[in-house]
C-alpha positions as CSV (number, residue, x, y, z in Angstrom):
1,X,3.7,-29.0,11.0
2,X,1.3,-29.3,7.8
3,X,-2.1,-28.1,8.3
4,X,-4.9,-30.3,7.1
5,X,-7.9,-29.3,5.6
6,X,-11.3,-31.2,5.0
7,X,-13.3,-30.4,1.4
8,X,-15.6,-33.0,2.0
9,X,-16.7,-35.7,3.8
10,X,-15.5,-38.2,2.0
11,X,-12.2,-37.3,-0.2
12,X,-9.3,-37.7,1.4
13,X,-7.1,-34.5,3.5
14,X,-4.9,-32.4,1.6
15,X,-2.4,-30.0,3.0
16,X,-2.9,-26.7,2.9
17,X,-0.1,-25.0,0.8
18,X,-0.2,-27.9,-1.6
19,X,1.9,-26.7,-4.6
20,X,-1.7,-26.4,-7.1
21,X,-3.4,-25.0,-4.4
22,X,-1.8,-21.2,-4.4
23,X,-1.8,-22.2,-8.5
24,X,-5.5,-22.3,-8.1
25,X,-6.0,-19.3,-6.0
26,X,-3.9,-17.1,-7.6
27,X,-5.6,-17.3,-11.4
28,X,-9.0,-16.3,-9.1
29,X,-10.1,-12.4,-10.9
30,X,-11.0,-11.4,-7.9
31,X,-7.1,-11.8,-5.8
32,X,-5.5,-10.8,-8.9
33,X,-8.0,-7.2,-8.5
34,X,-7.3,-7.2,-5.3
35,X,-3.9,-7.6,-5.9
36,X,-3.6,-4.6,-8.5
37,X,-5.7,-2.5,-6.2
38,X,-3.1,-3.1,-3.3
39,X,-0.1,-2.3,-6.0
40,X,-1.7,0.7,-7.0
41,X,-2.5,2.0,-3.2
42,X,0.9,1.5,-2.1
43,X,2.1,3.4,-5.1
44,X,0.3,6.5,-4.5
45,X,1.2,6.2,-0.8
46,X,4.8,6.5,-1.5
47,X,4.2,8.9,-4.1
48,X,2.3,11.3,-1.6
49,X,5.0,11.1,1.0
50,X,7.9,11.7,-1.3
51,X,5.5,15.1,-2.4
52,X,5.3,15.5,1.2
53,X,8.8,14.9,2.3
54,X,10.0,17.3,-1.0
55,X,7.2,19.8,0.1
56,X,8.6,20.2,3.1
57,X,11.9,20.4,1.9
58,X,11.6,23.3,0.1
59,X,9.6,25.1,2.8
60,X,12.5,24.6,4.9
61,X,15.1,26.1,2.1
62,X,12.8,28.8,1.0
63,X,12.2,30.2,4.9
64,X,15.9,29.6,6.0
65,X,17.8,30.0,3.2
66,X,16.1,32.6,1.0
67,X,14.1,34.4,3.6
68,X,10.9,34.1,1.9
69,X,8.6,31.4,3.3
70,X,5.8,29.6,1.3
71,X,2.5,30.0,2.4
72,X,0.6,26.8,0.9
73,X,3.4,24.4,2.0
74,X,2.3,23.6,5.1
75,X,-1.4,23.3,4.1
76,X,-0.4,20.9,1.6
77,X,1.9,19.0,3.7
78,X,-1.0,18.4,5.9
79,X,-3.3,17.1,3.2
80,X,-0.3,14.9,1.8
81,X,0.4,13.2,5.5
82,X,-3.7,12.6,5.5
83,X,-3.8,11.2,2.8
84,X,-0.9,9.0,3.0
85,X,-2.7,7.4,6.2
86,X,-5.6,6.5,4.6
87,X,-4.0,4.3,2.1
88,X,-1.4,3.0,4.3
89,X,-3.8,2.4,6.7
């Protein structure tokens, strides 16, 4: 079902998702920044878990496998899963 929407009083109804419509909205500066800003978020969200994921990695193979564990690993993993909230979230 086709919503309807009103722009004024006396023009006529147009559906909402009429093909110039999203045309319309999407040359707006303001959506395509938001846009970018949303791109670039969910960027450095990934790229702070892969650090995280890799970080934790090689905590795992330097305390099992060579016997010598890193100390700022887990303080950096920490920081990275904080951080990746935020901008997920």
């Amino acid at each position: 079902m086709t919503r309807l929407r009103e722009s004024a009083a006396d023009s006529p109804r147009r559906p909402i998702d009429a093909p110039g419509a999203r045309a319309a909205r999407a040359s707006d500066p303001g959506d395509r920044l938001a846009a970018i800003a949303a791109r670039v978020t969910d960027a450095l969200a990934i790229a702070f878990f892969v650090a995280m994921f890799a970080c934790v990695l090689a905590q795992v193979v330097f305390r099992y496998f060579l016997g010598s564990p890193l100390t700022w690993s887990d303080e950096l993993a920490r920081y990275l899963f904080v951080w990746c909230a935020f901008l997920a979230g």
